[in-house]
MMTF fields as JSON, N, C-alpha, C and O atoms, coordinates in Angstrom:
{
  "mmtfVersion": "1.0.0",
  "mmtfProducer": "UNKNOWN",
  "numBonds": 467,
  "numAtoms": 468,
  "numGroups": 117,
  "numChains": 1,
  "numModels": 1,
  "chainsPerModel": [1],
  "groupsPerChain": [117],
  "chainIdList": ["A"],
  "bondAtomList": [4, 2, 8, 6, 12, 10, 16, 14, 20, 18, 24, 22, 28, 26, 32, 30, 36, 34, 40, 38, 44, 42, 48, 46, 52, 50, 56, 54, 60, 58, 64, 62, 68, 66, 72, 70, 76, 74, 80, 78, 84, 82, 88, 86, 92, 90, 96, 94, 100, 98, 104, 102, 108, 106, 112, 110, 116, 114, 120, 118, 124, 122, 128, 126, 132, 130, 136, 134, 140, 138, 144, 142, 148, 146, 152, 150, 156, 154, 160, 158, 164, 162, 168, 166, 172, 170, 176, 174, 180, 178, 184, 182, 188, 186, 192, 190, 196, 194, 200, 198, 204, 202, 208, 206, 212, 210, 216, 214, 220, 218, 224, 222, 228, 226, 232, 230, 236, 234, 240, 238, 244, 242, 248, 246, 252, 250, 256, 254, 260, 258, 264, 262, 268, 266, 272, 270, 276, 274, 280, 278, 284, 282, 288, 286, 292, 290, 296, 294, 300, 298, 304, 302, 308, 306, 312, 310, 316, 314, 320, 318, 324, 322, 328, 326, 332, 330, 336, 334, 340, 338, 344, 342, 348, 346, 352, 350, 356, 354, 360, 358, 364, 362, 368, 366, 372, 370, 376, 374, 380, 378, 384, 382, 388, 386, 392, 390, 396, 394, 400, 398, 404, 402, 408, 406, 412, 410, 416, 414, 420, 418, 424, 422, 428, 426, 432, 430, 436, 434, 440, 438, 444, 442, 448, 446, 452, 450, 456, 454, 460, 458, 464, 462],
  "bondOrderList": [1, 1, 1, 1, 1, 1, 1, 1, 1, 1, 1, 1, 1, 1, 1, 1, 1, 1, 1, 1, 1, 1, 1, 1, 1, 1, 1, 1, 1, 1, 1, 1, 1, 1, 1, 1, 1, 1, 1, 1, 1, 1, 1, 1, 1, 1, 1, 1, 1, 1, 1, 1, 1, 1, 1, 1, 1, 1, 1, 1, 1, 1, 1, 1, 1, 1, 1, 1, 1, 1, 1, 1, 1, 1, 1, 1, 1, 1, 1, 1, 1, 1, 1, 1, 1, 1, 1, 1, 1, 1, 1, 1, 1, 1, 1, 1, 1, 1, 1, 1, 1, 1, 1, 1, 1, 1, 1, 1, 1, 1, 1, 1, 1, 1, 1, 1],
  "groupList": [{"groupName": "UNK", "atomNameList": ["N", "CA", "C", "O"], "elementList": ["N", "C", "C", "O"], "formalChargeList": [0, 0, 0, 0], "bondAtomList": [1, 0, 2, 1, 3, 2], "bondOrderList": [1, 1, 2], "singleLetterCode": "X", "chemCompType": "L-PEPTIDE LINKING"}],
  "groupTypeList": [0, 0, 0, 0, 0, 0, 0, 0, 0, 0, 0, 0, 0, 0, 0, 0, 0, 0, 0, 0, 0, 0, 0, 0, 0, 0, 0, 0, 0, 0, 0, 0, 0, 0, 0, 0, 0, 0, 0, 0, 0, 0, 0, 0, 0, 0, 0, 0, 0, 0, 0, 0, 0, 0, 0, 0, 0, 0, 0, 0, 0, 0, 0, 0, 0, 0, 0, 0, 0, 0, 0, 0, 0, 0, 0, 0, 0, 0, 0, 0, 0, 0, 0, 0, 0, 0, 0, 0, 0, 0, 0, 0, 0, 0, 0, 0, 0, 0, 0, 0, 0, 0, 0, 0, 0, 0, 0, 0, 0, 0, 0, 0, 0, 0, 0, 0, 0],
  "groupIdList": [1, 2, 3, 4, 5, 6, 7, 8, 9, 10, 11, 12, 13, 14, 15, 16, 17, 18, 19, 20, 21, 22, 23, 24, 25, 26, 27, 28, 29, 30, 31, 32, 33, 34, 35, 36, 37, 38, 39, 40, 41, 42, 43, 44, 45, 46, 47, 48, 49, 50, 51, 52, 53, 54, 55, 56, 57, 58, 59, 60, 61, 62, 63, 64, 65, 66, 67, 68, 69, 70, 71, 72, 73, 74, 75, 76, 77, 78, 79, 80, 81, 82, 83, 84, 85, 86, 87, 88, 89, 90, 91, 92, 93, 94, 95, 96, 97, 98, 99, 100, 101, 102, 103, 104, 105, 106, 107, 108, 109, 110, 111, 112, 113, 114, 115, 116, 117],
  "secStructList": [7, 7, 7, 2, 2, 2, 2, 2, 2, 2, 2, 2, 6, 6, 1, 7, 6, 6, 7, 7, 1, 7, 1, 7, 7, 7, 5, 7, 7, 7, 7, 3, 3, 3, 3, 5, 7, 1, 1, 7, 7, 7, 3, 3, 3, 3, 7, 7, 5, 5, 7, 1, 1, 5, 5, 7, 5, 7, 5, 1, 1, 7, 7, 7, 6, 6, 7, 3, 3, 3, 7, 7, 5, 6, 6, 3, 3, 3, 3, 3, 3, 3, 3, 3, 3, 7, 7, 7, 1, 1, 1, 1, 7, 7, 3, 3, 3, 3, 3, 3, 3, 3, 3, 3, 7, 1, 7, 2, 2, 2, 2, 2, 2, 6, 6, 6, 7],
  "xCoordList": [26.695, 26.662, 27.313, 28.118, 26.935, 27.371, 28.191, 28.115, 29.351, 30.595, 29.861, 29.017, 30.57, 30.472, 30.87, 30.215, 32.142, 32.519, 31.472, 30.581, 31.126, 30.134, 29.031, 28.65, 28.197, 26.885, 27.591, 27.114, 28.258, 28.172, 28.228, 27.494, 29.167, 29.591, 28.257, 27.933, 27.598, 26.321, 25.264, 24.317, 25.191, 23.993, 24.453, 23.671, 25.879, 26.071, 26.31, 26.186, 26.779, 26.824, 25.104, 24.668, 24.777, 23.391, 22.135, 20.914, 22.998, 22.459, 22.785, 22.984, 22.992, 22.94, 24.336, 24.878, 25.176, 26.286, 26.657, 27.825, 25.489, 25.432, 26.182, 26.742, 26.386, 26.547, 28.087, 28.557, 28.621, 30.298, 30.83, 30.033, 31.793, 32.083, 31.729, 32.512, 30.387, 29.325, 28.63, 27.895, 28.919, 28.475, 29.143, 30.193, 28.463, 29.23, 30.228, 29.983, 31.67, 32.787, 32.765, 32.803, 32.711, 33.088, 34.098, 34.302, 34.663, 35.747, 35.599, 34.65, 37.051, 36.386, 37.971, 39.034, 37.773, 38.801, 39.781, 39.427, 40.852, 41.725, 41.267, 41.383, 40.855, 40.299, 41.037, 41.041, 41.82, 42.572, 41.851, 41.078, 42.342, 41.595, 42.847, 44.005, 42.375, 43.133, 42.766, 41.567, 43.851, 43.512, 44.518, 45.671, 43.935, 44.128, 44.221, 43.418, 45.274, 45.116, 45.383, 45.503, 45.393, 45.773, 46.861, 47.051, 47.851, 49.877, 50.041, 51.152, 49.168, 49.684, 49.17, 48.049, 49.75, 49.006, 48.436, 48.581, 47.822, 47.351, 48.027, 48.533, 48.035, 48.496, 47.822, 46.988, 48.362, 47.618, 47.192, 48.01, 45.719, 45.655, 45.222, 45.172, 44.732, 43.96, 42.729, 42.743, 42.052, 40.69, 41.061, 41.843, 40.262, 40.579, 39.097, 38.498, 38.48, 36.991, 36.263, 36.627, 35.02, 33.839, 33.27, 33.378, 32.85, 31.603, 30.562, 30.729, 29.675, 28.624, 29.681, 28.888, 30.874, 31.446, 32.399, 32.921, 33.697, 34.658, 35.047, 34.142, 36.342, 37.02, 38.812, 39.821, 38.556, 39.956, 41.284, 41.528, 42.006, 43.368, 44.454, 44.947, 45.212, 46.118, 47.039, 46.912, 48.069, 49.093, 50.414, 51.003, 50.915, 52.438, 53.368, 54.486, 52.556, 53.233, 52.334, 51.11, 53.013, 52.093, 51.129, 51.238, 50.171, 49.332, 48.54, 47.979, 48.513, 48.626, 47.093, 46.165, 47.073, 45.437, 44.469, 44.671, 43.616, 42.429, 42.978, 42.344, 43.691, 44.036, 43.126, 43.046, 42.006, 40.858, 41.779, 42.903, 40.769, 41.429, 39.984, 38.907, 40.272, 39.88, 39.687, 40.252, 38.825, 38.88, 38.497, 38.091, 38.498, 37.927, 38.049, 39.028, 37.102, 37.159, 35.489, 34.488, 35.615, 34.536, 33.349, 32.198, 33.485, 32.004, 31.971, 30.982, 32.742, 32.618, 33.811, 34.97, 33.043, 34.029, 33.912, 32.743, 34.708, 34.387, 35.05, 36.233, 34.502, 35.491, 35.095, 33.982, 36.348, 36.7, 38.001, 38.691, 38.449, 39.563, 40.266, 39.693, 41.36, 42.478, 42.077, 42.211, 41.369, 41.37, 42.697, 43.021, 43.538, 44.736, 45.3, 44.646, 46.09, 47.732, 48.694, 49.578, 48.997, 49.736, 50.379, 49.911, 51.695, 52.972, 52.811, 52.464, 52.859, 52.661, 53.977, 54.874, 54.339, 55.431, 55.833, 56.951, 54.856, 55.286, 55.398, 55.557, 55.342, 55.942, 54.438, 53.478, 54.343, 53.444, 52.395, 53.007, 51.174, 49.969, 49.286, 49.561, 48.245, 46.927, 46.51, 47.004, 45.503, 44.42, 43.266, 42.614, 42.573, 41.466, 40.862, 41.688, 39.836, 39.119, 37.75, 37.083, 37.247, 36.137, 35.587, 36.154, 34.055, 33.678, 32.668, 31.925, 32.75, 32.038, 30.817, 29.781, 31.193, 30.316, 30.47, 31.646, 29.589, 29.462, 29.623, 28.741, 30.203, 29.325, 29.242, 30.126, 28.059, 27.857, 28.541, 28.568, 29.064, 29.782, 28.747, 28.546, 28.144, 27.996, 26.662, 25.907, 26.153, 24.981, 23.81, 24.056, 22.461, 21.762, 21.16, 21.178, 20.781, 20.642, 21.714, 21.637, 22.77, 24.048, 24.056, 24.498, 23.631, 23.193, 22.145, 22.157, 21.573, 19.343, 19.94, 19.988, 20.36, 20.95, 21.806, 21.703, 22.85, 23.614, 23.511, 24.356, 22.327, 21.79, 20.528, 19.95, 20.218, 19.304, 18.066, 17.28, 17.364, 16.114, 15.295, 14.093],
  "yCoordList": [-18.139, -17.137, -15.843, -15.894, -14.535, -13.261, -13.436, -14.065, -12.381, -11.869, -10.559, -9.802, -10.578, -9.661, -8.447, -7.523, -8.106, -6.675, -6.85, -6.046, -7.771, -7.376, -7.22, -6.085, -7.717, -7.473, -5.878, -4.918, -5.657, -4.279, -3.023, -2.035, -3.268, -2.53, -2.368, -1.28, -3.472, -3.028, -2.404, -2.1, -2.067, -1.64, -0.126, 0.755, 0.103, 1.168, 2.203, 3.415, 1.463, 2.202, 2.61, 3.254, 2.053, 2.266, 3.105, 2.994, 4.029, 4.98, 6.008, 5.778, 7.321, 8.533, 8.999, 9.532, 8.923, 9.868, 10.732, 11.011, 11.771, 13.231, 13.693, 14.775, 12.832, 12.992, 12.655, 11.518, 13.526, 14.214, 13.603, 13.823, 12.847, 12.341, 12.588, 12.649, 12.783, 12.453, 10.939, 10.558, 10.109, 8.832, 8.144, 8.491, 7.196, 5.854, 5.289, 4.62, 5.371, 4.535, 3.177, 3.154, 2.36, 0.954, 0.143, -0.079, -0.204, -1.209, -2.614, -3.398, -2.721, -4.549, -5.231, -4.639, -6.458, -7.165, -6.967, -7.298, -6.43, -6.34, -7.407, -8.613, -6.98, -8.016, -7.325, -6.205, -9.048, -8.346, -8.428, -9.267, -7.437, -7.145, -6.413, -6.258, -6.092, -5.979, -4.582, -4.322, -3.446, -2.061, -2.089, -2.515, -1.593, -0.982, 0.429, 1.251, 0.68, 2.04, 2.06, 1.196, 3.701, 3.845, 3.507, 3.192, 3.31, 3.176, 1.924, 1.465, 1.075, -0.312, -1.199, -1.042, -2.555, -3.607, -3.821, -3.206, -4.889, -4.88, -4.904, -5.973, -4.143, -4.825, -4.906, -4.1, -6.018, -6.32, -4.823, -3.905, -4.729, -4.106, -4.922, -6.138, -4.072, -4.438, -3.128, -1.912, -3.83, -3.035, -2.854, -3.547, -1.713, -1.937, -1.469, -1.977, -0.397, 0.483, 0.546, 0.472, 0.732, 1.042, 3.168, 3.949, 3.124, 4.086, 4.145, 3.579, 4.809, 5.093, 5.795, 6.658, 6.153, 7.43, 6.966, 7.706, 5.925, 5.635, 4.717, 4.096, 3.916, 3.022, 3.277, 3.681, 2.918, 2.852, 1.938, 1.078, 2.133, 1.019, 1.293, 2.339, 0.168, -0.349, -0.78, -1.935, 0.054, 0.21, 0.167, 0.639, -0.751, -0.652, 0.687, 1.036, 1.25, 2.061, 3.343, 3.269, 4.541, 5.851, 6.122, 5.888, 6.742, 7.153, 8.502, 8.951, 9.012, 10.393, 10.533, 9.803, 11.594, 12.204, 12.861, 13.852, 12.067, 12.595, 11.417, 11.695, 10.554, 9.491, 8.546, 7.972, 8.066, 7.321, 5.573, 5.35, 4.881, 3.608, 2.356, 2.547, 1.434, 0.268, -0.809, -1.828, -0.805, -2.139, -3.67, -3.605, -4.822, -5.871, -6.8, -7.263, -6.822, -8.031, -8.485, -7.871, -9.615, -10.313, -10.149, -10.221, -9.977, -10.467, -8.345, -7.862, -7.687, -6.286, -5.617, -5.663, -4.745, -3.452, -2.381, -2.03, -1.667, -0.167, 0.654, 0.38, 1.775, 2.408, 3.897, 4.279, 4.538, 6.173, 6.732, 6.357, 7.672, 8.001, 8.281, 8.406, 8.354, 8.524, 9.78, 10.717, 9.864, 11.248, 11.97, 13.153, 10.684, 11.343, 9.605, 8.577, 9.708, 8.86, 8.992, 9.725, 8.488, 8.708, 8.294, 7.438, 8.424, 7.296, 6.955, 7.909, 5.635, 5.121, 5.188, 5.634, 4.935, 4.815, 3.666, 3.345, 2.878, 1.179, 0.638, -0.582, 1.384, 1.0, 1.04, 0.868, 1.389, 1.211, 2.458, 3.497, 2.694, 4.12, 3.887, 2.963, 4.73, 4.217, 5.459, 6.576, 5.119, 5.48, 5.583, 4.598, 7.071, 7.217, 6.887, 6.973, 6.555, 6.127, 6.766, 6.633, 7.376, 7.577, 7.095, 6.566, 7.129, 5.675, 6.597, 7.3, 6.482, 6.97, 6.1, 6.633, 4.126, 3.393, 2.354, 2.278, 0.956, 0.243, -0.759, -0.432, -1.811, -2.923, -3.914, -4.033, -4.952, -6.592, -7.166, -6.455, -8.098, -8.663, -10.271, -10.921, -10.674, -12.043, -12.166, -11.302, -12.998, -13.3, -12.844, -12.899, -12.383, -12.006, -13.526, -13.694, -14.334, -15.857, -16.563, -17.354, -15.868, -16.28, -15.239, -15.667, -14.226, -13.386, -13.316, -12.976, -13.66, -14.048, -15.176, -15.075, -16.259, -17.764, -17.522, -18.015, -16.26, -16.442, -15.419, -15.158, -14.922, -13.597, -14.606, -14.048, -15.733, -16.867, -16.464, -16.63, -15.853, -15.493, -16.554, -16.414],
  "zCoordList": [-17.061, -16.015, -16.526, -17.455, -15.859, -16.616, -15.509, -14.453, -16.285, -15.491, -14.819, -15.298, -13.383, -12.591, -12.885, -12.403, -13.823, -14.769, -15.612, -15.341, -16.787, -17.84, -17.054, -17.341, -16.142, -15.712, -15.142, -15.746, -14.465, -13.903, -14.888, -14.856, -15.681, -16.937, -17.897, -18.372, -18.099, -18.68, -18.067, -18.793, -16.562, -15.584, -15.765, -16.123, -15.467, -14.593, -15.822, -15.643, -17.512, -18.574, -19.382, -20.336, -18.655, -19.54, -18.601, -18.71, -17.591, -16.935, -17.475, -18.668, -17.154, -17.55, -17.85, -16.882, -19.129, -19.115, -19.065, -19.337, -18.561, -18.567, -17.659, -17.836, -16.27, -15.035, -14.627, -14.673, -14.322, -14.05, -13.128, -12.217, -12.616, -11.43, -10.287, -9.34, -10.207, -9.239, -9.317, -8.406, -10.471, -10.89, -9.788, -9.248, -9.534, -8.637, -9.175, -10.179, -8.69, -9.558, -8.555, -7.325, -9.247, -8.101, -8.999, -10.193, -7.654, -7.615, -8.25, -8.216, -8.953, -8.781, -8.784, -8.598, -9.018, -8.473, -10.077, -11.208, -9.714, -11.555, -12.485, -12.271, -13.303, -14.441, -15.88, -16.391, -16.303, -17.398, -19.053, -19.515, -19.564, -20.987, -21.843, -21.455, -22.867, -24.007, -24.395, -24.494, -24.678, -25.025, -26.295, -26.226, -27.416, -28.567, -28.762, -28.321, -29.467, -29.87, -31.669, -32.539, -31.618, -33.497, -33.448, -34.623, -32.891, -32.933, -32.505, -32.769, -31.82, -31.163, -31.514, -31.997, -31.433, -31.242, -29.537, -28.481, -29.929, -28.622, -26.977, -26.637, -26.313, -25.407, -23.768, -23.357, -22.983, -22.073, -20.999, -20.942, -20.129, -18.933, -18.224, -18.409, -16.999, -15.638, -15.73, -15.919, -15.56, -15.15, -13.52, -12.868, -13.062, -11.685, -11.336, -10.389, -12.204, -11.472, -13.206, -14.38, -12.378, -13.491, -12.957, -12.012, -13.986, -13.745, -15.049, -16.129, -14.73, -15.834, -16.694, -17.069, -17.346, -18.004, -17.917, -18.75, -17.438, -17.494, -17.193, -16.636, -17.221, -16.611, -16.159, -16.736, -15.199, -14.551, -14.692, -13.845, -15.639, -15.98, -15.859, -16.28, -15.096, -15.081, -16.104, -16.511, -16.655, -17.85, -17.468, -16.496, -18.796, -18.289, -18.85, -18.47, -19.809, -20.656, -20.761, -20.658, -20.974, -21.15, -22.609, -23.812, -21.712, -23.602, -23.682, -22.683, -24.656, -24.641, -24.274, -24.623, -23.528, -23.223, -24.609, -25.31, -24.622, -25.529, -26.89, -27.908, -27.062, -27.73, -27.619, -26.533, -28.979, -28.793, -28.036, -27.587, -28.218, -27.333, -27.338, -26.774, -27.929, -27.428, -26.867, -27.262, -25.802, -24.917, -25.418, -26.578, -24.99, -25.477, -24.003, -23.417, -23.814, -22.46, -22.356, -22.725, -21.797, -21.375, -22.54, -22.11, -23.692, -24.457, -24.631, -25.181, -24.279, -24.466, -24.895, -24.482, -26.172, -26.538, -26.031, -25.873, -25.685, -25.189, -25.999, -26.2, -26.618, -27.37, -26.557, -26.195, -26.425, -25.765, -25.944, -26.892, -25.057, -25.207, -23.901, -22.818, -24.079, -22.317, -22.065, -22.852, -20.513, -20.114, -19.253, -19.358, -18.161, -17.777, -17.728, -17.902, -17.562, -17.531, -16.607, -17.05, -15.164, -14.412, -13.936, -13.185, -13.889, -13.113, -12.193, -11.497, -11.377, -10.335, -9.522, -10.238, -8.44, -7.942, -7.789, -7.386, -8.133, -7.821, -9.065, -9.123, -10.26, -11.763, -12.238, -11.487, -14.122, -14.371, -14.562, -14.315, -14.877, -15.246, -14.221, -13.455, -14.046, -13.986, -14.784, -14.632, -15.688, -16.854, -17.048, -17.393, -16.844, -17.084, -18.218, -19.127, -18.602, -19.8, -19.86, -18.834, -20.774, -20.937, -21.722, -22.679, -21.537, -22.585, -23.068, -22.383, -24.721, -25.691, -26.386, -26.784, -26.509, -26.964, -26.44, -26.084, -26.032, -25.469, -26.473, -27.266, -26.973, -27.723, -26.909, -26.061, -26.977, -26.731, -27.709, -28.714, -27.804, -28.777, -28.816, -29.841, -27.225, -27.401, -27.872, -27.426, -28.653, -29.274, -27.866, -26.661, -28.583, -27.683, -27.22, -26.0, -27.795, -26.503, -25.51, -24.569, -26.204, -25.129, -23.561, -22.495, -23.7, -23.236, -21.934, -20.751, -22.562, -21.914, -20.757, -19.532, -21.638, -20.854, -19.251, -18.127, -20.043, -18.997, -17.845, -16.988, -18.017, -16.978, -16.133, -15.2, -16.397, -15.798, -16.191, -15.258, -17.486, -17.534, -18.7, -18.925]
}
């Protein structure tokens, strides 16, 4: 079965990136994944939103704007960079992401299988 972030993340990224936060951002339930940078090892987020052009995370620690960044969750890489970084009051970022490249990571019959086709 596809994940509900990877099936969405692949629909809503493979529409038009031309289009400025006028894109549909949707919600989803925090889903945790792994962000990389050039200075870190990995460390844990929360996904919280999609769009065709970005993602929305949940950080424990600050990261500089326009600093490339890699995701890894569910069978997907995302590679982009931090567009803003903002202190929460309840501890913690939340982190814009813009997304520059998509990868599939999982074999394309693993794929086919688990989309029911």
């Amino acid at each position: 079965m596809v994940h509900p972030f990877r099936q969405l993340t692949l629909s809503l990224v493979s529409k038009s990136a031309s289009e400025r936060r006028s894109e549909v951002r949707s919600r989803i339930e925090p889903l945790a994944a792994r962000l990389t940078d050039l200075n870190r090892e990995r460390v844990p987020v929360a996904i919280l939103n999609v769009s065709s052009c970005g993602l929305g995370l949940k950080v424990d620690e600050p990261f500089a704007i326009n600093f490339p960044v890699l995701i890894e969750c569910d069978g997907l890489l995302v590679v982009g960079n931090v567009r803003h970084c903002i202190k929460c009051s309840r501890g913690g970022y939340v982190l814009g992401m813009r997304i520059h490249k998509l990868v599939d990571t999982e074999p394309e019959g693993e794929s086919a299988r688990g989309a029911g086709r």
